[in-house]
Structure formats: structure tokens, C-alpha cells
Residue frames as qw, qx, qy, qz and C-alpha x, y, z in Angstrom:
[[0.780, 0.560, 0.280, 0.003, -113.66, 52.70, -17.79],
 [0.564, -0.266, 0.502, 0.599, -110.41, 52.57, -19.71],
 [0.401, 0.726, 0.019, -0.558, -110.36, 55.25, -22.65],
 [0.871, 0.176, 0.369, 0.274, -109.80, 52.99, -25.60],
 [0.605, 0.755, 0.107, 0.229, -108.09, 55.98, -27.18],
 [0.007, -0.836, 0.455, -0.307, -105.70, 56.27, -24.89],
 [0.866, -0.205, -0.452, -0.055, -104.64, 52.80, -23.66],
 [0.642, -0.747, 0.127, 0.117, -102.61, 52.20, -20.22],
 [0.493, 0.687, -0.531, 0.059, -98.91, 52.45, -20.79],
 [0.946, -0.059, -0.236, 0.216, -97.24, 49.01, -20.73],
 [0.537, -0.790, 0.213, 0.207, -94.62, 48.89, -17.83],
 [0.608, 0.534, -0.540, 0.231, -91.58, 47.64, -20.72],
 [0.775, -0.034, -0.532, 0.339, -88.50, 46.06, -18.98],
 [0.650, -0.667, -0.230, 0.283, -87.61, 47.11, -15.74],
 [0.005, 0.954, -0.233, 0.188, -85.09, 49.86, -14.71],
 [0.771, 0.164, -0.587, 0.186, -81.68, 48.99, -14.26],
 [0.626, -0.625, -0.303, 0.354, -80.10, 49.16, -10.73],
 [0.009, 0.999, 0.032, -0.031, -78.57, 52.51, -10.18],
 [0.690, 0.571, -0.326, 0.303, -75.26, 53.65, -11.16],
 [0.082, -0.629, 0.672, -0.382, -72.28, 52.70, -9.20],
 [0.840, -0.180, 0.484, -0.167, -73.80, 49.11, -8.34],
 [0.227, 0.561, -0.734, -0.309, -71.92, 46.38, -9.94],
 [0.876, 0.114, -0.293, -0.365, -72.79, 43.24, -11.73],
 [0.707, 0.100, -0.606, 0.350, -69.83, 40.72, -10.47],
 [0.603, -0.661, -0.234, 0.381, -68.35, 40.55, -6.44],
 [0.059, 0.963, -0.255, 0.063, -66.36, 43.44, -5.54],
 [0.384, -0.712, 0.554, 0.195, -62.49, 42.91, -6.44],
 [0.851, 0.503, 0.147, 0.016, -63.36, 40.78, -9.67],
 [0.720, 0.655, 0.058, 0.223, -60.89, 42.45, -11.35],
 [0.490, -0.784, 0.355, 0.138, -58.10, 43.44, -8.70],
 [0.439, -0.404, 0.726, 0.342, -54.47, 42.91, -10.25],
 [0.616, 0.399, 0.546, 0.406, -55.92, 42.70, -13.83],
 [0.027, 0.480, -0.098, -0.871, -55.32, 45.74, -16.13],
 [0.380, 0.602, 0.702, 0.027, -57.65, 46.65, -18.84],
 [0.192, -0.236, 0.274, 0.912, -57.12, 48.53, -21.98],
 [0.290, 0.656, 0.616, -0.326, -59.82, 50.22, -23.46],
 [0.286, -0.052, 0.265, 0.919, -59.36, 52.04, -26.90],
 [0.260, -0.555, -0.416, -0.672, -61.93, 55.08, -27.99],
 [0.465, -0.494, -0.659, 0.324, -62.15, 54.59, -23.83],
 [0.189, 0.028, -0.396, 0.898, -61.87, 58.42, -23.20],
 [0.482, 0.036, -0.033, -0.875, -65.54, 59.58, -24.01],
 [0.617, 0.102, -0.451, -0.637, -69.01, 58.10, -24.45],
 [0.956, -0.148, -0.059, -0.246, -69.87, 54.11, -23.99],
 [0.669, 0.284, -0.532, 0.435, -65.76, 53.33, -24.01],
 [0.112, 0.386, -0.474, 0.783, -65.49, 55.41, -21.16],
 [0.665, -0.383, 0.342, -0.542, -68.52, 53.97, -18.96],
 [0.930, 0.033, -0.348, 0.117, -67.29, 50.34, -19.86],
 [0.528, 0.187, -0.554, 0.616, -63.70, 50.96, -18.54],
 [0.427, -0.405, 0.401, -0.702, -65.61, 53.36, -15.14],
 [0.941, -0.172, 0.078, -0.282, -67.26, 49.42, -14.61],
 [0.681, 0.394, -0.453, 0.419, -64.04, 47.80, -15.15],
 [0.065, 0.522, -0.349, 0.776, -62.51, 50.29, -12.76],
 [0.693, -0.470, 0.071, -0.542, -65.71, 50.01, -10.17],
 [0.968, -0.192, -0.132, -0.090, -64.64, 46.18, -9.89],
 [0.591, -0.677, 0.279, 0.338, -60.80, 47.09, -8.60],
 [0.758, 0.551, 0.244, 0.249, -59.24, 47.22, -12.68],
 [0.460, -0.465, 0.279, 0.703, -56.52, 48.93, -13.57],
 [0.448, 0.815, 0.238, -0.282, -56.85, 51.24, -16.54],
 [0.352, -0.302, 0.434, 0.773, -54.94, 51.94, -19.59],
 [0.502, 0.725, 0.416, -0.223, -57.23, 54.47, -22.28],
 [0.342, -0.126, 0.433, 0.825, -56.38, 55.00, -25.48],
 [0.455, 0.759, 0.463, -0.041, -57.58, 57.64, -28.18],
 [0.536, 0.571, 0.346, 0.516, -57.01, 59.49, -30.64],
 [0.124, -0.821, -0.106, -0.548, -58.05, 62.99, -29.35],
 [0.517, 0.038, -0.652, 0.554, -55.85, 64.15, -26.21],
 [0.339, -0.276, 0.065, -0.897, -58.51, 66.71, -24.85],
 [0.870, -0.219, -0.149, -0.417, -60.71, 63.30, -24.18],
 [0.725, 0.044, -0.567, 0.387, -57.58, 61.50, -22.74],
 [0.095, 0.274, -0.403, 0.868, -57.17, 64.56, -20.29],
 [0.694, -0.336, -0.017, -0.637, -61.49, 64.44, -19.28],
 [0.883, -0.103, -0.454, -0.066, -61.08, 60.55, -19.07],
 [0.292, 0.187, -0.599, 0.722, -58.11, 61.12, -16.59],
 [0.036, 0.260, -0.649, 0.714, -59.58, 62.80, -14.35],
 [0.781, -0.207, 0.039, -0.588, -63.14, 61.28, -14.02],
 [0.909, -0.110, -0.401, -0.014, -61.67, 57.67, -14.04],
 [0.287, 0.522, -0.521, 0.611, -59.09, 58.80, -11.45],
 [0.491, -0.411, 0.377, -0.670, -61.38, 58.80, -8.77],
 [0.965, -0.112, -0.213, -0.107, -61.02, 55.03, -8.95],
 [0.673, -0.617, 0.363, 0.186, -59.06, 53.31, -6.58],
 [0.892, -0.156, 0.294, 0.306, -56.88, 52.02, -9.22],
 [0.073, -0.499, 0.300, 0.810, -54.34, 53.10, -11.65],
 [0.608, 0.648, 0.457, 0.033, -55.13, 54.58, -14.79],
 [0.167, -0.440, 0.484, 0.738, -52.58, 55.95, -17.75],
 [0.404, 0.827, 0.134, -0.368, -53.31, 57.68, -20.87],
 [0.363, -0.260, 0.669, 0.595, -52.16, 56.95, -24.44],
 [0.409, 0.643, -0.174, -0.623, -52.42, 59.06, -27.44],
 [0.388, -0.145, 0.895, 0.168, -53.05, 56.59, -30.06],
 [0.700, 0.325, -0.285, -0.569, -54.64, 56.49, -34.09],
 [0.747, -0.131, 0.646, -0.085, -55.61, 52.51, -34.12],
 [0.797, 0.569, -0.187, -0.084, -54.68, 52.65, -38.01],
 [0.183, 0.764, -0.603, 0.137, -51.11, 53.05, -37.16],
 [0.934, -0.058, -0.352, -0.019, -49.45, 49.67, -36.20],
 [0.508, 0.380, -0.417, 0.652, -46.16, 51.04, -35.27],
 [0.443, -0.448, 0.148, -0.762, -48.36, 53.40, -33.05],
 [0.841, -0.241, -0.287, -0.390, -50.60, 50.35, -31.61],
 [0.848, -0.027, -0.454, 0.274, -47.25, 48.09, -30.52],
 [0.231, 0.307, -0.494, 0.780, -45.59, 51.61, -28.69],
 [0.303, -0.497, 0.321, -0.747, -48.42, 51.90, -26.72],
 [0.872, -0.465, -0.095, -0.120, -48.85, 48.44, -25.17],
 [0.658, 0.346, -0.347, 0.572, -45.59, 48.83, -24.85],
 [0.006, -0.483, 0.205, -0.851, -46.17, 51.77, -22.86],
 [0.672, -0.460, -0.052, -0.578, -48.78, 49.77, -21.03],
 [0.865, -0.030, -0.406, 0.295, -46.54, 46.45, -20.36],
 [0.172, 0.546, -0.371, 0.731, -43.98, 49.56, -18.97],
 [0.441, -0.479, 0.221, -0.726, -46.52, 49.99, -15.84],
 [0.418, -0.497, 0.689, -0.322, -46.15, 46.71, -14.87],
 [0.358, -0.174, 0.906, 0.142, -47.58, 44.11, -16.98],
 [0.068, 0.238, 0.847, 0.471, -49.51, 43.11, -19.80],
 [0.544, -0.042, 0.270, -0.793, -53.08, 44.30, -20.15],
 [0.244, -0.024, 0.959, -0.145, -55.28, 41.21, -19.58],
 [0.370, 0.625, 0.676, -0.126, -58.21, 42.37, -21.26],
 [0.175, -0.005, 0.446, 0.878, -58.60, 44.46, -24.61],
 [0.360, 0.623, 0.654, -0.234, -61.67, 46.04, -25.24],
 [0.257, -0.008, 0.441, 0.860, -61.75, 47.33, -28.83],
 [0.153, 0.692, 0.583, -0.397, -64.18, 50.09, -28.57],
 [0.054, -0.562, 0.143, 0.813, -62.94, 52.68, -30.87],
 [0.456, 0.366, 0.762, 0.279, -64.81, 53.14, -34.41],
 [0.183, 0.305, -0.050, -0.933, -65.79, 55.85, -36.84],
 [0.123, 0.493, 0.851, 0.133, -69.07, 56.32, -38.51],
 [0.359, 0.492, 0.193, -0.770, -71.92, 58.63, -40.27],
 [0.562, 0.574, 0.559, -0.206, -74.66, 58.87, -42.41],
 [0.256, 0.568, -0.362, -0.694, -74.37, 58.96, -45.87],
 [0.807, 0.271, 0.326, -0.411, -75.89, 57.19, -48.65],
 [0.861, -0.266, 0.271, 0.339, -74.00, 54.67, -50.60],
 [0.574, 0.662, 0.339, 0.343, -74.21, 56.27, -53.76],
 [0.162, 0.910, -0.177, 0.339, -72.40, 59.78, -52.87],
 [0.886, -0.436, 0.085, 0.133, -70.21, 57.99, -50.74],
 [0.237, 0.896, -0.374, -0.038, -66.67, 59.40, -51.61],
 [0.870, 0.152, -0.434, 0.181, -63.71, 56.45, -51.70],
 [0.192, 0.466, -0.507, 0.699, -61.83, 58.33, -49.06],
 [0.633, -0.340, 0.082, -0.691, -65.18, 58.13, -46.87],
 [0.883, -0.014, -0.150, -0.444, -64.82, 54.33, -47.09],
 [0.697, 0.108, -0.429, 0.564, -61.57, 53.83, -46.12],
 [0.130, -0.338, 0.630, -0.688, -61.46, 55.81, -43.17],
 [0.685, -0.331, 0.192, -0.620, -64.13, 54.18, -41.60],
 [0.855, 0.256, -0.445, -0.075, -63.11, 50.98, -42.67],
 [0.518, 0.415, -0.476, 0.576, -59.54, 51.56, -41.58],
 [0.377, -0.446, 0.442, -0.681, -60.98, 52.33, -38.06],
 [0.769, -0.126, 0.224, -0.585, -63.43, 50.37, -37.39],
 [0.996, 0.039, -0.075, -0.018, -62.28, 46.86, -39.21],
 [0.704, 0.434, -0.313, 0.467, -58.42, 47.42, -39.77],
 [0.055, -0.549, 0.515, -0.655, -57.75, 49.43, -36.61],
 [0.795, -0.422, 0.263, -0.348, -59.78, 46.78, -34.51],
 [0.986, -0.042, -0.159, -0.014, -57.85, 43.99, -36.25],
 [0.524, 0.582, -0.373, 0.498, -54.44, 45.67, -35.79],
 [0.353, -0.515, 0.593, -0.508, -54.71, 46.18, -31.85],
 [0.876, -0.328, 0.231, -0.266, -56.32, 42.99, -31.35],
 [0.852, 0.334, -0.308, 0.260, -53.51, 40.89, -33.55],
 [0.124, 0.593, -0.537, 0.586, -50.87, 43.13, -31.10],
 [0.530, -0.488, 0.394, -0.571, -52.50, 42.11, -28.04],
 [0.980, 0.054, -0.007, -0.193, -52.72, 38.27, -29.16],
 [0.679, 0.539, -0.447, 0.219, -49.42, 38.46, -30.51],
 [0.106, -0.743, 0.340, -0.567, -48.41, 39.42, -26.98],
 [0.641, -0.270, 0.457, -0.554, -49.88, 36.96, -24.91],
 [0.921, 0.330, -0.210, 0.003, -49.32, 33.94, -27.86],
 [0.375, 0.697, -0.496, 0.358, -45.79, 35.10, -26.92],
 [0.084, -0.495, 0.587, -0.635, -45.66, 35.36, -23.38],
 [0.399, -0.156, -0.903, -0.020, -48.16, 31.90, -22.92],
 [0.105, 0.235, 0.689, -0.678, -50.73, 33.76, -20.53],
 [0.162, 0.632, 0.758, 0.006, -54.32, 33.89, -21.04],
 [0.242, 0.139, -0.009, -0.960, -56.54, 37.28, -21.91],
 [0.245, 0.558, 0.777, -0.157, -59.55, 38.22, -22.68],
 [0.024, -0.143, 0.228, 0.963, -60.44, 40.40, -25.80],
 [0.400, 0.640, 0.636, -0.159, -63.97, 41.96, -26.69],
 [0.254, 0.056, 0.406, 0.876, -65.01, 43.96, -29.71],
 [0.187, 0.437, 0.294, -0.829, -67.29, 46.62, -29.76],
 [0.259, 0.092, 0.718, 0.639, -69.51, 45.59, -32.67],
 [0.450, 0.177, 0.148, -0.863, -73.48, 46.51, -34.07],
 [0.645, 0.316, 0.494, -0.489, -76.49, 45.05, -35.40],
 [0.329, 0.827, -0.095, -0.446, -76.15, 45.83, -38.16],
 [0.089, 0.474, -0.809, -0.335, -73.59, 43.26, -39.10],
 [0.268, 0.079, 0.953, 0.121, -76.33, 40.95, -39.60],
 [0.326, 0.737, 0.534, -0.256, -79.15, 43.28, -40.61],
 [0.307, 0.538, 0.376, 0.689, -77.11, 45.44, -42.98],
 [0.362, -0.492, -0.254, 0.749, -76.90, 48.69, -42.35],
 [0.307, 0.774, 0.401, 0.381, -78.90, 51.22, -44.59],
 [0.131, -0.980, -0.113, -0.100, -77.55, 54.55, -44.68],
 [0.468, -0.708, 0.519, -0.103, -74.54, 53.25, -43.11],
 [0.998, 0.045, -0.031, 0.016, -73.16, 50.85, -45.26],
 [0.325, 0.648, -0.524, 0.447, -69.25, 51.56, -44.52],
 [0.410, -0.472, 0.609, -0.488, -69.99, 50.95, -40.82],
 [0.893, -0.007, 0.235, -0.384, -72.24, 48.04, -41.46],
 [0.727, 0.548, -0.390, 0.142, -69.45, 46.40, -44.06],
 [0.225, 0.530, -0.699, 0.424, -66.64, 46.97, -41.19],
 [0.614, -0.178, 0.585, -0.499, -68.88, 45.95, -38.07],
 [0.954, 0.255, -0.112, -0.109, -69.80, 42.37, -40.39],
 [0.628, 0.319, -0.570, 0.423, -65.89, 41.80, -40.49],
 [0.166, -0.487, 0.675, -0.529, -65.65, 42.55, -36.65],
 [0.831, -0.250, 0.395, -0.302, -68.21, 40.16, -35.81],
 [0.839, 0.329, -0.406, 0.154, -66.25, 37.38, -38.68],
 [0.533, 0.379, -0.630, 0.418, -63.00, 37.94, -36.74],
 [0.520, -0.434, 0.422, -0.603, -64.41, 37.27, -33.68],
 [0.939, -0.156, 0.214, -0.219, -65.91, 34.11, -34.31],
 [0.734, 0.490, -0.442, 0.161, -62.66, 33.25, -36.36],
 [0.176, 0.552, -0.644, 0.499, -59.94, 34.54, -33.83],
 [0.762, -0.292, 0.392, -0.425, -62.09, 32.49, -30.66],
 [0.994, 0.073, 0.056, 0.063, -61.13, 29.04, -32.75],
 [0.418, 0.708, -0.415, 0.390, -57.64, 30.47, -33.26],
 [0.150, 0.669, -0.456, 0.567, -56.96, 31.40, -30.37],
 [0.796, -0.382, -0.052, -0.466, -58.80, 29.63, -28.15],
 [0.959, -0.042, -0.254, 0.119, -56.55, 26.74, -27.54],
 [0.615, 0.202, -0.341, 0.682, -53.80, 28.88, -26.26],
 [0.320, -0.549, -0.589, 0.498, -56.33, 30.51, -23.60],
 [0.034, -0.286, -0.093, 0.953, -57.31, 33.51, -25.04],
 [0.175, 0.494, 0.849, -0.070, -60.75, 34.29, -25.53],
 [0.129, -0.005, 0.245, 0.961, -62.59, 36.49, -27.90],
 [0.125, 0.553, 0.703, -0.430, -66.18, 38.01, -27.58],
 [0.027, 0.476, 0.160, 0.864, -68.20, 40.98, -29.57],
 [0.059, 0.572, 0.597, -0.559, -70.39, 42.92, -27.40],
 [0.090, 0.473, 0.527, 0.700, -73.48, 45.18, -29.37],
 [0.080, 0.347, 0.408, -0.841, -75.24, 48.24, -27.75],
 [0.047, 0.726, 0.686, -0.020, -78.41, 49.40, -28.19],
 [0.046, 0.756, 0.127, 0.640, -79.83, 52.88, -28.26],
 [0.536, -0.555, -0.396, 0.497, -77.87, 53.91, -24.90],
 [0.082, 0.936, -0.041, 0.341, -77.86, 58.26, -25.19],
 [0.644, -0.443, -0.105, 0.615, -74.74, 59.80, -23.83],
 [0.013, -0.857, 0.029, 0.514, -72.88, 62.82, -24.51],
 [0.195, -0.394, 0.693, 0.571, -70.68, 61.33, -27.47],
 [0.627, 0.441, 0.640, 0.049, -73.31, 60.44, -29.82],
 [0.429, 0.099, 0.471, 0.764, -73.17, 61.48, -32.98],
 [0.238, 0.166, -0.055, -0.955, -74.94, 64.38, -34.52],
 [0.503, -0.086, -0.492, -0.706, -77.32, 62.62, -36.71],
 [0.415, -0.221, -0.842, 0.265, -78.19, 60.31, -33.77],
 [0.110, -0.382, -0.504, 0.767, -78.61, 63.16, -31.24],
 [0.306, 0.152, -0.059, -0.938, -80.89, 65.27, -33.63],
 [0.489, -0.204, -0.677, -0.511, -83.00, 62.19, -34.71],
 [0.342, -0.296, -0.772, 0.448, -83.47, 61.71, -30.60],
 [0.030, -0.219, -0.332, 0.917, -84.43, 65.30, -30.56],
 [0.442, -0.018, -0.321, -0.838, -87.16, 65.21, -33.04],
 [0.253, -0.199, -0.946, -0.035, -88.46, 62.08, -31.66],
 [0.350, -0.523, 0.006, -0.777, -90.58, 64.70, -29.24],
 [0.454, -0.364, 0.619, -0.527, -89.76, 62.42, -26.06],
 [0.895, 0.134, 0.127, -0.406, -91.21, 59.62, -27.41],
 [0.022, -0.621, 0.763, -0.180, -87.35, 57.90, -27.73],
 [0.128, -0.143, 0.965, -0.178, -88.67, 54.87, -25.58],
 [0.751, 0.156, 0.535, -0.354, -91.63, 53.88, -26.91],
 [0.627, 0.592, -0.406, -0.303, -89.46, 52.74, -29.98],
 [0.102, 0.462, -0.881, -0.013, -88.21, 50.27, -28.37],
 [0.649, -0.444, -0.444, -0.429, -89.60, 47.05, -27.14],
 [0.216, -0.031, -0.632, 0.743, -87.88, 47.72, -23.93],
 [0.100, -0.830, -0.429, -0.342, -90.25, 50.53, -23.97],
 [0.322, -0.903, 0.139, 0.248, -87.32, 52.56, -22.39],
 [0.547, 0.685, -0.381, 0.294, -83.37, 53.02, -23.88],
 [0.869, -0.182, -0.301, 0.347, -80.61, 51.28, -22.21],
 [0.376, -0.893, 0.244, 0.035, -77.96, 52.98, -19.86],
 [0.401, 0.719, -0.564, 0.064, -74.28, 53.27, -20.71],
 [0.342, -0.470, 0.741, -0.337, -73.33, 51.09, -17.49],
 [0.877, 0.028, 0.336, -0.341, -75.65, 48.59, -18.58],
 [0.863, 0.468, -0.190, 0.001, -73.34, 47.76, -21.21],
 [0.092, -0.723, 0.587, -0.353, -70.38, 47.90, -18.79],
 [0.675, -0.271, 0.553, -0.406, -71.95, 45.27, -16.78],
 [0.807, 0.547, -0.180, -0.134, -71.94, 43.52, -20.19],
 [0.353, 0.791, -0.425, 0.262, -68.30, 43.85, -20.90],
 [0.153, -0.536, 0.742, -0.374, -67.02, 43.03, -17.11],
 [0.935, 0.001, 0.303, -0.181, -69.35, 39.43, -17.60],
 [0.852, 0.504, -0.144, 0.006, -67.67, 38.58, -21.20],
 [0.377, 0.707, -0.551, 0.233, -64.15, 39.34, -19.71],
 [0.451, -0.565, 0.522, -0.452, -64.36, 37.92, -16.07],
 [0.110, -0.337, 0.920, -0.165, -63.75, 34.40, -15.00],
 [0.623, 0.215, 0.581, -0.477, -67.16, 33.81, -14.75],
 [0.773, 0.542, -0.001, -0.330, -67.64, 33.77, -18.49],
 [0.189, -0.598, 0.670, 0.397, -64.78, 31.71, -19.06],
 [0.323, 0.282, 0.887, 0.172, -66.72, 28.86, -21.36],
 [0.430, 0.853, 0.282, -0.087, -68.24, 31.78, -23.67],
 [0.411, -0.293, 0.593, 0.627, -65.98, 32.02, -26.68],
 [0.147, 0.115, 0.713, 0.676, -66.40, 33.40, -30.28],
 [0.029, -0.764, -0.614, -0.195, -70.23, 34.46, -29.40],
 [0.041, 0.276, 0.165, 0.946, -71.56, 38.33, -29.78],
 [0.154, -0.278, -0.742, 0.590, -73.15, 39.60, -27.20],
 [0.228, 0.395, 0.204, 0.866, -76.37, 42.08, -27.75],
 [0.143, -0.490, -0.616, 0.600, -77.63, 44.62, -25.09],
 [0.047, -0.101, -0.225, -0.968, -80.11, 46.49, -27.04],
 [0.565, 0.136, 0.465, -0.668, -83.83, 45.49, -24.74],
 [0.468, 0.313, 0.821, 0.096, -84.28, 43.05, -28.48],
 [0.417, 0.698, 0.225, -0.537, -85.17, 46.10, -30.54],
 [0.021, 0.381, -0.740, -0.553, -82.80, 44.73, -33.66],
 [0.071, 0.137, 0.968, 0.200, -85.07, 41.79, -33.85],
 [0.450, 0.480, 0.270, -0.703, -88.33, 44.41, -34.08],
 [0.013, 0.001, -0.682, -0.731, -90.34, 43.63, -36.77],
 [0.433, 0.231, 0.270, -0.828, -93.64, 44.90, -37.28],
 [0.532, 0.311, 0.772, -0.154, -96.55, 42.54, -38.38],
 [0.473, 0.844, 0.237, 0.087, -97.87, 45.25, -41.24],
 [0.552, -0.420, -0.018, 0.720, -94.65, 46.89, -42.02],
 [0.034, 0.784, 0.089, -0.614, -94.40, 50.84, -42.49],
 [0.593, 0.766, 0.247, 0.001, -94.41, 52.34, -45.53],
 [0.712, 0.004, 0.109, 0.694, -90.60, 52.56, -47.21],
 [0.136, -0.961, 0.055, 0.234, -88.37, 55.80, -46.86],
 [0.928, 0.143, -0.130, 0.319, -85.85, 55.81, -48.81],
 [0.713, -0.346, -0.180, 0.583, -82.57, 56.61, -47.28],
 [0.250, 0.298, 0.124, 0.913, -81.66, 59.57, -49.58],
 [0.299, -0.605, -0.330, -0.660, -85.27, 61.48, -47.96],
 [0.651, -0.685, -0.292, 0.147, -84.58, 59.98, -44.39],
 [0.686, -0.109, 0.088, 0.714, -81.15, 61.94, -44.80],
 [0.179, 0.937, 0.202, -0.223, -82.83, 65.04, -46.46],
 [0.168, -0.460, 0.478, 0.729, -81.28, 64.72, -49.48],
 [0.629, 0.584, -0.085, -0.506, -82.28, 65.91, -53.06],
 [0.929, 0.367, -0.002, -0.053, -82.19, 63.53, -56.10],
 [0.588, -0.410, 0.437, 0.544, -78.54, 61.89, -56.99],
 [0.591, 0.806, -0.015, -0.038, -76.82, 63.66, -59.32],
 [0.850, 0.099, -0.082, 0.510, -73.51, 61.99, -60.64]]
């Protein structure tokens, strides 16, 4: 007899295959190089390790040289090369020396994955103007400023690429809590679908790609502490009924860029198990943001 107060626990989606297996043949990506920015830590840095897995050359950029030095030596242990390049994606001047620096090693990079982005919680109302321009300036202006370099490059030189953009949900749901990110991630997914009709005719192909809840070490604070209070109970928010794996979004990434996907253009990929499109039949009673944030009343 089945204890109706305890019911059986649904199996959710399957587990992925284990890390170090790869989604495409081995050598996909032999003789292509692949620049990853934000690539030293976190979900940049298992995209480009799946890159890598398939025979990729590497070229990582950030901000922070302490995560250029980790990234070194954990992607090292791929067969191919990988180089390291300090790099703020506001800076333009910055943006052109270092594919510069990457063309140096032998040639173009062939794929761009604009991963890098800033972001936290704060509500709009105490939002500070300074708050809203950095993030901005990362996340929308620093994605369009590498990706405009990398086009310009390859507009020039008449050879194909392939550029994705790290984007979120959120640009179509809005983004309580988060409306700086949710503002800049809306313009990444626009200049996707824009720059794909641009560019498209001169063989270069733009994509977004969206993650899910995938836990790693680089999450933010308010992320990692709202995982910790969840009391384990993490995956039964999703309807996966489990959280995704960093690799899983790799495998992602090394489809949208790879030959295979060459007839997918301008569309936004999302690997989150469907939990954006959750929506509960009776829906919960409203929190507002200032109280999910554990903050007191606004005062000007």
C-alpha cells in the first residue's frame, strides 16, 4: 500500500552521461581555435574544457589574472593549445589587442563565445546609477564590443565563424530583483537575432545559449546561499526534478558552434530541464522582492 502522504518520487529527466564523454565525434574541432571570455572560472570554463575535449584550441580571456592562472593549468591538460589574456570587455582598445594577441598564435579564433557578465541582487528602487552601468557595460556593451571585433575580423578577412552569447531567461520573463541583468541579457538576445540577419550572408553565424540552475564553484553569493537554505531539496524545484551539469551546457555550446549546426542561425538556445516555462496551476502567494532580499521598507 502506497502511503498517500508520502508519494513515490518521480524519476525527473535522466542523468547526463558522465563527465569527459562528448556530444560530437572526436576531433570536431581540431585546427579550430576558440575564444572564450569570463572562460577562466565557473560555466565559461567547463564550456571551453568541452571545446578543448573535442581537439580545440583555446584562447581565455578575463578580467581577474588569478582565474587566468587556475584556468591555465586545468585546461592545459588538453591536448591542445591554450593562451591566456588579461582582458576588461568594456575596454575596446583592450578587446582588439587581445585578438590580436590571439591572431599572433596563428590564426583567427573561429568561434567566440561571449560568456563574461556581471550581476546581483538588488531591487530596482535602491539601485544606485553606477550599479546600472557596470552591469550594463559588461554584460550588453562588453558582449557587443568583442562580438563587433570578432565580426569585424572575419567581415574583413572573408572567412566564416561562429559566435554564441551567453544569455538568460530572463530576457523574456523579466527579471525581478535583477532588473540591470535582465535589461542587458534582453539586448543580448536582440543582437543576436539582429547580428544572424547581418551577418549571416557573409557566413558568420550567431546563436545565444541560456543555462539553467547548473551549481559550480563561481556562483554567486546570493545564489549559493539561496541553494543552501533550500535544505537539499534544490531538485525538486525543477521540473527536471534534478539541476543541470556545467558540461551539459558545454555539449550545448560545441552543437551551436560545430558544423553540424550550420542551418541554426539567430535562435537562443535554453538548457535549463524547461524550468523557465514553470508555471504553477494555483500560483503561490506574492513575495515581494524587497522581503525575498531581506530588506526593510524603502527609504529615499
Amino acid at each position: 500500500m502506497t502511503d498517500s502522504t508520502h508519494p513515490p518520487r518521480l524519476p525527473g529527466l535522466p542523468a547526463p552521461p558522465p563527465l569527459g564523454a562528448s556530444a560530437l565525434p572526436p576531433g570536431t574541432y581540431e585546427g579550430s581555435r576558440v575564444l572564450v571570455t569570463g572562460g577562466g572560472t565557473g560555466l565559461g570554463k567547463a564550456v571551453a574544457a568541452e571545446f578543448a575535449r573535442l581537439g580545440a584550441d583555446l584562447a581565455i580571456a578575463s578580467r581577474d589574472p588569478a582565474h587566468l592562472r587556475a584556468a591555465e593549468h586545468e585546461l592545459g591538460a588538453f591536448s591542445g593549445e591554450v593562451t591566456m589574456h588579461q582582458c576588461d570587455i568594456r575596454d575596446p582598445d583592450r578587446i582588439a589587442a587581445v585578438v590580436d594577441e590571439v591572431a599572433a598564435t596563428g590564426s583567427l579564433p573561429d568561434v567566440l563565445v561571449n560568456n563574461a557578465a556581471a550581476n546581483f541582487p538588488v531591487p530596482a528602487e535602491d539601485m544606485s546609477p553606477n550599479a546600472w552601468r557596470s552591469v550594463v557595460d559588461i554584460t550588453l556593451n562588453g558582449t557587443f564590443y568583442m562580438t563587433r571585433e570578432f565580426g569585424r575580423r572575419h567581415l574583413a578577412a572573408g572567412t566564416p565563424a561562429s559566435i554564441i552569447a551567453v544569455g538568460a531567461s530572463y530576457a523574456w520573463t523579466g527579471g525581478p530583483g535583477f532588473a540591470h541583468s535582465a535589461a542587458a541579457k534582453a539586448g543580448v538576445k536582440n543582437l543576436v537575432e539582429t547580428l544572424a540577419v547581418e551577418w549571416g550572408p557573409y557566413g558568420l553565424r550567431v546563436n545565444g545559449l541560456v543555462p539553467g540552475l547548473m551549481p559550480h564553484a563561481d556562483m554567486t553569493a546570493d545564489i549559493q546561499e539561496g541553494l543552501e537554505s533550500s535544505h537539499g531539496d534544490r531538485d525538486l524545484r525543477q521540473p527536471a526534478l534534478r539541476v543541470g551539469a556545467p558540461r551539459e551546457l558545454g555539449w550545448a555550446a560545441t552543437f551551436l558552434a560545430s558544423p553540424y549546426a550550420r542551418f541554426v542561425n539567430g535562435h537562443t538556445l535554453v538548457v535549463d530541464g524547461a524550468n523557465w516555462q514553470r508555471r504553477d496551476v494555483v500560483g503561490a502567494p506574492v513575495t515581494p522582492v524587497r522581503e525575498q532580499l531581506g530588506r526593510g521598507p524603502f527609504a529615499p
